[in-house]
LUMSE-683626 format. One record per atom (N, C-alpha, C, O, CB): x, y, z. Coordinates in steps of 0.2 Angstrom, whole numbers, plus 5000, padded with zeros to 4 digits. Glycine has a CB too. Example, Ala and Ser with C-alpha at 12.3 -4.5 7.8 and 13.67 -1.06 7.14 Angstrom:
506649725039/506249785039/506649845039/507149835042/505749785045/506449895035/506849955036/506450005039/506750065040/507049975029/
END
This chain:
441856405068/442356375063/442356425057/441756425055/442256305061/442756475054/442756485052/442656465045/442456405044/442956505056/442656515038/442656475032/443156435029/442956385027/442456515028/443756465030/444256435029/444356365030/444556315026/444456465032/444256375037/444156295040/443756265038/443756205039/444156275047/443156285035/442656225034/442556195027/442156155025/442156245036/443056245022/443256205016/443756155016/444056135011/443556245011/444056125023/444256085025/443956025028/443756015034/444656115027/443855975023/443455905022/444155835027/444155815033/443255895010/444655825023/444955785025/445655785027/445855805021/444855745021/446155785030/446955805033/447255735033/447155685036/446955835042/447755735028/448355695029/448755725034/449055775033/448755685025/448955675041/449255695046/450155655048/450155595049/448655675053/450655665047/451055635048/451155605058/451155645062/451755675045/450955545058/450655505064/451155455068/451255395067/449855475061/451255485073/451755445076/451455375081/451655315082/452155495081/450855425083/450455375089/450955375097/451055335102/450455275085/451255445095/451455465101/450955525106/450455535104/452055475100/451255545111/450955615113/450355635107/449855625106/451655675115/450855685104/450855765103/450555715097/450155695101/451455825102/450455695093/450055685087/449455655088/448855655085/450555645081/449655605093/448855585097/448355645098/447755645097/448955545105/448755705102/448255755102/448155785095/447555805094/448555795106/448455785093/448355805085/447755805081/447355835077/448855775082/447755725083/447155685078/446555725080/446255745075/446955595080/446355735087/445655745090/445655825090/445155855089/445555705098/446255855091/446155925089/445955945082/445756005081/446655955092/446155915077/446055925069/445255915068/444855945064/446555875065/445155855071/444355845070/443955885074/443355905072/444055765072/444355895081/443555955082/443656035081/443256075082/443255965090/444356055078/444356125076/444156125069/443856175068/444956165077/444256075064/443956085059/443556035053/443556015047/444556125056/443256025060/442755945060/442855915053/442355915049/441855955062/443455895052/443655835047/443955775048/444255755053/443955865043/443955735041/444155675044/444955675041/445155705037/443555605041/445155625047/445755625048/446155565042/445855515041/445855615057/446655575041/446955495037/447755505039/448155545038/446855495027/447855425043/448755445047/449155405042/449155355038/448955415058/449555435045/450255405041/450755385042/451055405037/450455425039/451055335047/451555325049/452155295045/452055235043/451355305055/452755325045/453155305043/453755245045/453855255051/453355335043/454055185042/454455165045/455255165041/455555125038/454155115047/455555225044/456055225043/457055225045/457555235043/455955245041/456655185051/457055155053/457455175060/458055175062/457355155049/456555215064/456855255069/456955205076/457055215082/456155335070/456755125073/457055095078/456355055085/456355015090/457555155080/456055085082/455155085089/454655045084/454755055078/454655195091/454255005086/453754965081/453255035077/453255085080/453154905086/453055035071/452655095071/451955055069/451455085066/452955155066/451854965071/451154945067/450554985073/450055005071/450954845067/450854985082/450355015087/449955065084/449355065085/450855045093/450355105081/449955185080/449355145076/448855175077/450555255074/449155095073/448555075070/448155065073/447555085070/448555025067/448155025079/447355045086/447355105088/446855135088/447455005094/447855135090/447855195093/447455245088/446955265090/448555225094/447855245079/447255295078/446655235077/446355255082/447355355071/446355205075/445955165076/445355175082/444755185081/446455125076/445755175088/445355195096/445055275092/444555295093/446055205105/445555305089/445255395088/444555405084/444255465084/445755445085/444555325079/443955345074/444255365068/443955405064/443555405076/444855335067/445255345062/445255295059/445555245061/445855375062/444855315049/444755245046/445155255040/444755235036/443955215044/445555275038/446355275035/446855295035/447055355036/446455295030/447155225035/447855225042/448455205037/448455145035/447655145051/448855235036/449355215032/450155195035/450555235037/449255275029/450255125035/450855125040/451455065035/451355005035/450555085049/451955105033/452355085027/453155105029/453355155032/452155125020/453455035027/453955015027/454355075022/454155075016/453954925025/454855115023/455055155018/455655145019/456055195018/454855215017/455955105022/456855095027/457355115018/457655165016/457154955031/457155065013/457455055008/457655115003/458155125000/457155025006/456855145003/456855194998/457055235003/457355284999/456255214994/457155255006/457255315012/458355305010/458655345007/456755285026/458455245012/459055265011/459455265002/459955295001/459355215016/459155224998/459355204991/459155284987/459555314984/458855114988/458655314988/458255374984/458655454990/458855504988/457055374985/458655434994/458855514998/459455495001/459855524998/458255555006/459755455006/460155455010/460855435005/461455455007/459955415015/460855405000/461655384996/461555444990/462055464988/461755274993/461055464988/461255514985/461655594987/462055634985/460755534982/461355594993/461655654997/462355625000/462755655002/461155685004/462355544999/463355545001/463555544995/464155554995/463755465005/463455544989/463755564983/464055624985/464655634985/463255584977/463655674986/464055734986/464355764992/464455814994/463655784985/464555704995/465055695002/464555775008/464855815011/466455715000/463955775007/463955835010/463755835018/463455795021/463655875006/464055895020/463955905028/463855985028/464156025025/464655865033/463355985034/463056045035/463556095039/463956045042/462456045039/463856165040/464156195043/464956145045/465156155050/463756225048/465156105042/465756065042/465756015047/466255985049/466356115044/465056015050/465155945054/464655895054/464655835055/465355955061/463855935052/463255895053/463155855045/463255875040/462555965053/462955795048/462855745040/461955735040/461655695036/463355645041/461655775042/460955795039/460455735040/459955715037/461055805031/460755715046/459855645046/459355665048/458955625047/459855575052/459255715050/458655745050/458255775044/457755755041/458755805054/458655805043/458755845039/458255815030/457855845027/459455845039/458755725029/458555715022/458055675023/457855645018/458955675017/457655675030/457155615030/456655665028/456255635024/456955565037/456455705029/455955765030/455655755022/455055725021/456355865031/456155765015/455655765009/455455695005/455255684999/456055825004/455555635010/455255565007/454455595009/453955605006/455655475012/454655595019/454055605022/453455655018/452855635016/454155635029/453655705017/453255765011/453155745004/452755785000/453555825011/453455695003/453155654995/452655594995/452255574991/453855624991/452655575002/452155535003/451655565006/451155565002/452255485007/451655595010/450955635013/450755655007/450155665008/450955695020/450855675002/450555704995/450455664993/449855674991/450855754991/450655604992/450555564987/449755534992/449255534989/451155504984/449955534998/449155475000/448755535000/448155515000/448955425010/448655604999/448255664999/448055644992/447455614993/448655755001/448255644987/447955624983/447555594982/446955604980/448255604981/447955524984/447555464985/446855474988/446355474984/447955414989/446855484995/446255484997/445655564996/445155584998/446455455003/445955584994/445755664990/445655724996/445255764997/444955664986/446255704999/446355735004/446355805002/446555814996/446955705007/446055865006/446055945005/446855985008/447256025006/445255985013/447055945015/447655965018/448055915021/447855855022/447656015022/448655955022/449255895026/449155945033/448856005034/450355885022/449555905039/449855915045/450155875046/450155815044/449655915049/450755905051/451355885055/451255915062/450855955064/451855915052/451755885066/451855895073/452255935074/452455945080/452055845077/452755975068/453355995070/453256065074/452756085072/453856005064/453656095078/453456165081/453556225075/453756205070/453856175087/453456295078/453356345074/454156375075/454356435074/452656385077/454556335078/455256365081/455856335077/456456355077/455356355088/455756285076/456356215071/456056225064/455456235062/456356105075/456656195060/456856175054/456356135051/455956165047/457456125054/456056075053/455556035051/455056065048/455156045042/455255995055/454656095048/454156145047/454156185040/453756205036/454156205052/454856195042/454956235033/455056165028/454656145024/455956285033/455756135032/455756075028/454956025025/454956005019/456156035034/454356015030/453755975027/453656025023/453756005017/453055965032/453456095024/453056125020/453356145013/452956145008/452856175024/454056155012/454156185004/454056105001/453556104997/455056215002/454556025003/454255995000/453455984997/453355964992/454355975002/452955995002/452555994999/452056034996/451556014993/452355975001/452456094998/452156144990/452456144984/452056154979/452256204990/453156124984/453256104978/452856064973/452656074967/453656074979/452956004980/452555934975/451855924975/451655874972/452755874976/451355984977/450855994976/450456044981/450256044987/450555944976/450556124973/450556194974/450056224977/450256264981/450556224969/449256194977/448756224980/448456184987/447856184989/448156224976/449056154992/448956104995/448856145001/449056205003/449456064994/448356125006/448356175012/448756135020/448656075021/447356185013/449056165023/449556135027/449256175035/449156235037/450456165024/449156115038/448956135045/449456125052/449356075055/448356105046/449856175053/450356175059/449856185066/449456235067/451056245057/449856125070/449456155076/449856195079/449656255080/449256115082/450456185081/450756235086/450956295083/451256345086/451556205089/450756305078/450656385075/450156395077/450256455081/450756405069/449456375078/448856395080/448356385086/447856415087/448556385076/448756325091/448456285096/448656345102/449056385101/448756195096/448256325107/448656365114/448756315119/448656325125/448156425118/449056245116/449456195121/450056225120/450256225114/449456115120/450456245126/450956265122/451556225129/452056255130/450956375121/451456185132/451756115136/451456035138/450856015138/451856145142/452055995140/451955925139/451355935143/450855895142/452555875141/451355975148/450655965155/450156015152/449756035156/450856005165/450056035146/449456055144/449155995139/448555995138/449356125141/449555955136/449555915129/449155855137/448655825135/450455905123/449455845142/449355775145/448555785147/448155745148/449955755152/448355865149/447755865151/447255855145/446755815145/447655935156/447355895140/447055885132/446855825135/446355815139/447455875124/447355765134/447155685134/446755655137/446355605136/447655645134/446755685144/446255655149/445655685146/445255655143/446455675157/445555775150/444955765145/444655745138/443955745138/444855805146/444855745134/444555695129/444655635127/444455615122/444655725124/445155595132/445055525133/445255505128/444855455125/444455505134/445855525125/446255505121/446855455125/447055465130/446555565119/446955395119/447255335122/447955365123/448155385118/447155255118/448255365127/449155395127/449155345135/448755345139/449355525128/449755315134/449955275140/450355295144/451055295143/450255215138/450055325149/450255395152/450655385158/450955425161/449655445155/450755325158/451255285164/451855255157/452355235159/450755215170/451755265153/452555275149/452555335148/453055335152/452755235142/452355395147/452555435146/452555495150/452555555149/452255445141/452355455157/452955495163/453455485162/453755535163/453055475170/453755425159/454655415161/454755455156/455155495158/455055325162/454555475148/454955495142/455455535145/455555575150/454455535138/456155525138/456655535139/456755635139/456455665135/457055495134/457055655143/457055725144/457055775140/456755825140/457455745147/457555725134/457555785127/456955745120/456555695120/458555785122/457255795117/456855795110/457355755105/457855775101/456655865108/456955685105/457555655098/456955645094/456355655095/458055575099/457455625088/457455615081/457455545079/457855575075/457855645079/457455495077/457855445073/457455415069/456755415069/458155395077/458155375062/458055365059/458455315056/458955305060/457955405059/458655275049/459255235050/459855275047/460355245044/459255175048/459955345048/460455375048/460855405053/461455405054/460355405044/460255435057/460555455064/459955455069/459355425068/460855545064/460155475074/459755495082/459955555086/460355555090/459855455087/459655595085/459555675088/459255695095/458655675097/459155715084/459655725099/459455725106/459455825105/459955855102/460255675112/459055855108/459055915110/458555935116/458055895117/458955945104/458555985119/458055995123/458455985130/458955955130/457355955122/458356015139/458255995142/459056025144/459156075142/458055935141/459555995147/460256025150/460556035143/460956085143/460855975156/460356015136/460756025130/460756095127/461056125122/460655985124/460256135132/459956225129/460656235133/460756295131/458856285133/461156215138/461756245138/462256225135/462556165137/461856255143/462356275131/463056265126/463656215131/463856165129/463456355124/463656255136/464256235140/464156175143/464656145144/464556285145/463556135145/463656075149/463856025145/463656025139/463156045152/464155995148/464055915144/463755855142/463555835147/464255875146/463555825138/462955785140/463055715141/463455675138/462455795136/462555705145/462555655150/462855595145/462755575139/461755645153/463255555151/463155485149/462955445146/463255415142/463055465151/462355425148/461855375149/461255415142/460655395140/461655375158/461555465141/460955505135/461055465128/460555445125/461255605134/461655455125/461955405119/461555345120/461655315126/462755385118/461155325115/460855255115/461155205109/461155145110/459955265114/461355225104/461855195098/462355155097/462555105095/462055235095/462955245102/463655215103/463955205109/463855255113/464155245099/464355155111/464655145116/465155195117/465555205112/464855085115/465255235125/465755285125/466355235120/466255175119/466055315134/467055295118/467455275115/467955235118/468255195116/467655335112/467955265126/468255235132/468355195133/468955165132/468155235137/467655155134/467655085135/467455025128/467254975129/467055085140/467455065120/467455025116/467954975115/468354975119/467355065112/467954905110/468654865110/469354895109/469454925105/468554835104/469654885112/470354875114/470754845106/471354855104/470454815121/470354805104/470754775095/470454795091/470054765088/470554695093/470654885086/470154875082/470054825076/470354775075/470254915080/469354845073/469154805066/469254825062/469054885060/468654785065/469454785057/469554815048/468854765044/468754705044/470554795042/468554835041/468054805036/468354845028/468654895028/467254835038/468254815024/467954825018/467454875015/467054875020/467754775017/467254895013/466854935010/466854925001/467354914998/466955005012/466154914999/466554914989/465754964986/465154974989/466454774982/465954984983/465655044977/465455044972/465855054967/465955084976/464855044971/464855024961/464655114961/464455134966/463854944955/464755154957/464455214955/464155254959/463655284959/464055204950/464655264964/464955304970/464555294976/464555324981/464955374969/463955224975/463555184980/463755154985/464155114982/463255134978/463755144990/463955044993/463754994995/463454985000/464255034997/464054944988/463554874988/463654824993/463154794995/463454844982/464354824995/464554754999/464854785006/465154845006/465154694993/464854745010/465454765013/465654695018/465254655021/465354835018/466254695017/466754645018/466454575012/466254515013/466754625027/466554625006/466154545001/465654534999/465454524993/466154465004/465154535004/464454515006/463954585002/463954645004/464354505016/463754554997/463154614994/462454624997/462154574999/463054604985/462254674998/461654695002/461354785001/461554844999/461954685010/460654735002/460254825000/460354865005/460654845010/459254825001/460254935003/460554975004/460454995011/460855025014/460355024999/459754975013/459554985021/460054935024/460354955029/458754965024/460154875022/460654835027/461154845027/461454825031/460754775027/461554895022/461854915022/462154965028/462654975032/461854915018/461555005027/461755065034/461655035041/461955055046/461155155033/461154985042/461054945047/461654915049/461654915055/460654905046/462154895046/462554855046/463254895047/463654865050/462554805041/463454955045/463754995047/463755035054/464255055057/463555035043/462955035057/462655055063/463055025068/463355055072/461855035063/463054955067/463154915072/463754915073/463954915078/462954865071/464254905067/464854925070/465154975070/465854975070/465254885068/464855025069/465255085070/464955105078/465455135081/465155155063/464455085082/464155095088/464555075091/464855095096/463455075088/464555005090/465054945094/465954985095/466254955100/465154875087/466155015093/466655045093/466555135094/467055175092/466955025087/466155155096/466055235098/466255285095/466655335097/466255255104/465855255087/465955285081/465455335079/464855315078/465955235076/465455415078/464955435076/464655475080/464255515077/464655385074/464755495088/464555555092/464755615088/465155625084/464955545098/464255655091/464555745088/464055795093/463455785092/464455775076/464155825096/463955885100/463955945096/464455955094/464455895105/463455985094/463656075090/463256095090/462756055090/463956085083/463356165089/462856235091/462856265082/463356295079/463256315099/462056235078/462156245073/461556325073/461256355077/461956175068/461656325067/461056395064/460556345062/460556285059/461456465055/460156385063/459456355060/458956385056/458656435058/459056345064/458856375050/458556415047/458256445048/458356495044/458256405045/457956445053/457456495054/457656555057/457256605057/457056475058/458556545061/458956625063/459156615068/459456665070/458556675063/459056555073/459156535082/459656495078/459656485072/458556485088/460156485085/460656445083/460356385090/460156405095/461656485083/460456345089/460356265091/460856245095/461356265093/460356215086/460856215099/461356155102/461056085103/460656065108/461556165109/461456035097/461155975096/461555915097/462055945097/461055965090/461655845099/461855785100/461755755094/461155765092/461555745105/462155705089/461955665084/462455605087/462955615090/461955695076/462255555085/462355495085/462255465075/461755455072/461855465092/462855465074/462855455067/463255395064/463755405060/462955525063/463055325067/463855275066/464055265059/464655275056/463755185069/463355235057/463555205049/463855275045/464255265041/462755165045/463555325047/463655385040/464655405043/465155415040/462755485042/464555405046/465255455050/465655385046/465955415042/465355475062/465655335045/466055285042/466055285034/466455255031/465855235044/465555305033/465255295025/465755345022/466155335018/464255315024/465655415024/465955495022/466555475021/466755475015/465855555029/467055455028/467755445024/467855395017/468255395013/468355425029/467355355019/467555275014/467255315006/467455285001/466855175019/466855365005/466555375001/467255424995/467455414990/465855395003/467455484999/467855514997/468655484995/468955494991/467855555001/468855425001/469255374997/469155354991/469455384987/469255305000/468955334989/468755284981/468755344978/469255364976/467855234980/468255394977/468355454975/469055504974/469055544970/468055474979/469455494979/470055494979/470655484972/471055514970/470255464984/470455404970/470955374968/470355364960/470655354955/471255304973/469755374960/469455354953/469255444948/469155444942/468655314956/469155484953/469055554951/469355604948/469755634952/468955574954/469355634942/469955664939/469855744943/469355774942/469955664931/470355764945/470855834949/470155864949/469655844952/471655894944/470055924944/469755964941/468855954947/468555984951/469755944931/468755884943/467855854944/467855854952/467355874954/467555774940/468355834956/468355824963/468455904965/468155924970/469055774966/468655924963/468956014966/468056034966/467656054970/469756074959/467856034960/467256084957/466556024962/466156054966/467056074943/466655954963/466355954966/466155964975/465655964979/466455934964/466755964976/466756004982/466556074985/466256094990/467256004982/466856114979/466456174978/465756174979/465556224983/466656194970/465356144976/464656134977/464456094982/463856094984/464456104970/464856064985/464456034992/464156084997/463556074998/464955994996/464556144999/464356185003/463356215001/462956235005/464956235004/463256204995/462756234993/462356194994/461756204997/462856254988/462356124991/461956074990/461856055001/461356035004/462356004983/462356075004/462156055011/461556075013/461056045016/462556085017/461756155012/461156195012/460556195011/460156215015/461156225009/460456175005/459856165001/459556115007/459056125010/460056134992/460056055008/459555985009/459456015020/459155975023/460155865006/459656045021/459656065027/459156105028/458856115034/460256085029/458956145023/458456195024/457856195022/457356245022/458656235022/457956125019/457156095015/457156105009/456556125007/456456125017/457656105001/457456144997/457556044994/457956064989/457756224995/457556014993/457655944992/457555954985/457955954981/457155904996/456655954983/456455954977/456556014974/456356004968/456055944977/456656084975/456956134971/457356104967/457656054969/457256194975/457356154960/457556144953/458356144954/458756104950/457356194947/458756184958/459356204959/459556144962/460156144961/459456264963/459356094965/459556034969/459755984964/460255954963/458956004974/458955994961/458955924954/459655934952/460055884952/458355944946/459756004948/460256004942/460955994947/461355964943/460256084937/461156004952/461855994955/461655904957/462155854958/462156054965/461155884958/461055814959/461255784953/461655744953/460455794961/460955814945/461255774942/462155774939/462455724936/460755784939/462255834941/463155844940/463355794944/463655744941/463455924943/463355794948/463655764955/463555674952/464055634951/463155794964/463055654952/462655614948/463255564942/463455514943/462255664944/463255604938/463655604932/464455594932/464855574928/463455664928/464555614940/465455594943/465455554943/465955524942/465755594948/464955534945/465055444950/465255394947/465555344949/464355404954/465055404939/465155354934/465655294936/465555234937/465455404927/466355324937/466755294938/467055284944/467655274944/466955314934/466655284950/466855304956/466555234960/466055224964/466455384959/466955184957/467055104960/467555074960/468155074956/466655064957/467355024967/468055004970/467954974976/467454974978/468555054971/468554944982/468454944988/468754984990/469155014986/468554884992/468655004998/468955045003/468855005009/468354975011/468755115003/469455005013/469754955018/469755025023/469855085022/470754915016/469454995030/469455065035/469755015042/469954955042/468455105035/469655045046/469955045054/469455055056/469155105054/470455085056/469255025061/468755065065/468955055073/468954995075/467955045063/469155115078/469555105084/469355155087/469455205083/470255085085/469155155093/468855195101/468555245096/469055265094/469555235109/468055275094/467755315090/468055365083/467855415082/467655345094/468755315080/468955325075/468755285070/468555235071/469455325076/468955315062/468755295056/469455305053/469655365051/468255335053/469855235051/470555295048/470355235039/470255175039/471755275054/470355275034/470555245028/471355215030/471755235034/470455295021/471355145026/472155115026/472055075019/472355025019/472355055034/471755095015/471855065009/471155065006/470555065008/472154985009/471455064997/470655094991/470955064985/471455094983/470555204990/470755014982/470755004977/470254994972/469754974974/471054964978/470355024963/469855034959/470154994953/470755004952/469655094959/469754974949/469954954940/469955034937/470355044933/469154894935/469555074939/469355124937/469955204940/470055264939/468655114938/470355154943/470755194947/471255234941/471455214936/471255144951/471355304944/471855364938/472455364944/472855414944/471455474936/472555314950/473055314951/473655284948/473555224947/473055314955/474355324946/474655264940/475455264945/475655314947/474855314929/475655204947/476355214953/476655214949/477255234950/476555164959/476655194943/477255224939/477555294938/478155304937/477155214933/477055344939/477155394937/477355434946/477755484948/476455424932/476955394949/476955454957/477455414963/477555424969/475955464961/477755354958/478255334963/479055384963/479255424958/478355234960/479355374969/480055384970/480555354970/481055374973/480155394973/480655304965/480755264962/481155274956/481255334956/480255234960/481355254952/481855254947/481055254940/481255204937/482455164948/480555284938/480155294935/480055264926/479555264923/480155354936/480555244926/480855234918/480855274913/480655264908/480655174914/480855324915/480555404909/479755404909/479455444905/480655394898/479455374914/478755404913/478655464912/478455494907/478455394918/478855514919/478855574921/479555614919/480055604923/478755574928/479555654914/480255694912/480255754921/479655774922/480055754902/480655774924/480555804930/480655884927/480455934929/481155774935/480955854921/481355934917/480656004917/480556064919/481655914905/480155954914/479555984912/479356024918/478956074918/479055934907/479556004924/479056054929/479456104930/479356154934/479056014937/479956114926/480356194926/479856244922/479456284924/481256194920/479956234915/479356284912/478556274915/478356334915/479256264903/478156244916/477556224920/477756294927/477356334929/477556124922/478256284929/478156324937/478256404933/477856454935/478956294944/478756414928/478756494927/478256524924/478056574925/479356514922/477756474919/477156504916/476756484921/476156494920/476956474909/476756464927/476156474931/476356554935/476056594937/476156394937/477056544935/477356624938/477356694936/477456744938/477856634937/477156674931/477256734923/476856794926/477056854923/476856704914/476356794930/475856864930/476256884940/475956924944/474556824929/476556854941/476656864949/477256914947/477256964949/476756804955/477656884942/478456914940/478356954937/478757004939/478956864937/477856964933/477657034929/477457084935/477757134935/477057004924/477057084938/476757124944/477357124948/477457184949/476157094947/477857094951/478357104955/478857174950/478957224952/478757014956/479057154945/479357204939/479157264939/479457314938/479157194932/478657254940/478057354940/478257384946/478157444945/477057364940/478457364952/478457374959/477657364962/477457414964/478657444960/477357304961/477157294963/476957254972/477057194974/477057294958/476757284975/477257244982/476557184983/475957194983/477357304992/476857134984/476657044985/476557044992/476057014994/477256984983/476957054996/477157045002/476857085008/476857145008/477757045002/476557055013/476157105020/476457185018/476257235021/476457085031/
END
């Protein structure tokens, strides 16, 4: 063991109590014979996560951390990133993506707590995650030490990780984890990510029976449904009336946007790291939330603040896609973006049919829509029409000027 490793006393591990982190546990303790402390999250990836408590438990693991975070995971990360309506390369809405820096503020916080020396994760040395754990938690604690196995382990398949287990008699229930699903998912209660397996080709299709969320669009209801949606300060608290926390909220979205084969998307993204990807998301509640949020927005937001916001979305995707969450550049567009919302309350009325989302109505107190002024209608002198004459020549004034010089405008 080197020195390195042996100023390593205790490891916060992010702990699923699946495979690869089961191996995890035992290979952390005998490469750098320290004690282990797990951490399992529950946020809504849908699977019980109290199990992983015997499991590590069975490993000799005597601080086991296993917490409900559905709430704060969606109220603190997931409705602030729909503030800024944002989506990755024009179609990714980032559920991967924003669970990454709750998880890296906790593993810092119990490192703390139990005075922990370092963190670890499962994520490979090839994907997003990795970056994502790790800036969060350098940020939020600078001399922190971060142990990636698959940067340094030589298991480098599921049939080396299964023999690990046998010989060191690691509990893994190896007759479920024959059948394990082909790819590599994700979930959480914002999405479910499928990669790995026939999806490394761009060109196949994927399977059928691979979607566990939403019902094909095909065979969804024949009658669509209209819900409600309502908004206090660009949030959403109720839907159809009924007020509810923020997790039941996206729960409740889940379900009927699934129910109607809401929320599929297939795409070959970039990845931080410089590979481009071919991923599956299953995203009901969010793919619903996005139009319903920009509605209200629509009719409560003045020109200027919606334009400049938008402007800054592509950035802020960025940022939360690439792990920069807690960087200072995040904070300050979080707080602009922030500071819109003020007035960005109301309902919004949606459709939901064979894997469509259509808005059909947005109403606000706070509304800057005036039908007086934007009807076709007889107006009563709201709107003088005259005044759009001078408005269009001084918006002209520098084209007509340049046109005068011989200047050519045209291909």
């Amino acid at each position: 063991m080197s020195a390195e490793n042996s100023s390593i006393k205790k490891v916060v591990l992010a702990y699923s109590g699946g495979l690869d982190t089961s191996v995890i546990v035992k290979w952390l303790q005998e490469t750098y014979q320290c004690e282990v402390v797990t951490f399992t999250a529950n946020i809504g990836q849908g699977e019980e996560v109290e199990p992983a408590r015997a499991k590590a438990q069975a490993m000799g693991v005597k601080e086991i951390y296993i917490e409900d975070l559905r709430e704060e995971f969606v109220r603190d990360y997931v409705f602030p990133m729909f503030r800024a309506n944002a989506i990755y390369e024009g179609e990714y809405l980032l559920g991967t993506s924003i669970a990454r820096p709750l998880i890296a503020k906790r593993m810092i916080e119990i490192a703390n707590e139990t005075g922990a020396d370092a963190i670890s994760h499962g994520a490979t040395g090839k994907g997003n995650d990795q970056v994502r754990f790790e800036l969060g938690a350098y940020a939020l604690k600078p001399g922190v030490k971060v142990i990636a196995p698959w940067r340094e382990w030589n298991l480098t398949s599921r049939e080396t990780l299964m023999a690990y287990c046998k010989e060191h008699e690691i509990p893994v229930d190896f007759a479920k984890a024959t059948k394990k699903s082909p790819y590599s998912m994700d979930a959480n209660l914002l999405h479910i990510s499928y990669e790995g397996d026939i999806l490394e080709n761009p060109w196949v299709e994927a399977e059928a029976d691979m979607w566990r969320w939403t019902v094909s669009p095909e065979q969804a209801p024949d009658t669509p449904e209209y819900i409600e949606i309502s908004f206090e300060k660009g949030d959403p608290v109720a839907i159809n009336g009924e007020a509810m926390s923020p997790a039941t909220i996206l729960e409740t979205l889940n379900k009927k946007g699934g129910a109607h084969g809401i929320g599929r998307l297939d795409i070959v993204e970039n990845r931080y790291v410089g590979m481009k990807s071919r991923g599956c998301y299953e995203t009901p509640g969010g793919t619903i939330l996005l139009p319903a949020h920009r509605a209200i927005e629509s009719i409560t937001l003045d020109r200027e603040v919606a334009h400049f916001k938008d402007a800054l979305m592509p950035k802020y995707a960025d940022l939360v896609y690439n792990g920069y969450w807690w960087s200072p550049e995040r904070k300050m567009m979080q707080a602009a973006i922030d500071e819109s919302q003020a007035c960005v309350n109301g309902d919004v009325r949606l459709k939901l049919y064979k894997g469509a989302v259509t808005v059909v109505g947005r109403r606000s107190a706070d509304s800057l829509f005036d039908e007086s002024i934007a009807t076709f209608e007889d107006d009563a002198g709201a709107y003088d029409q005259k005044d759009a004459a001078g408005f269009i020549k001084l918006n002209a004034l520098r084209m007509r000027i340049a046109a005068q010089k011989g200047r050519k405008l045209d291909n």
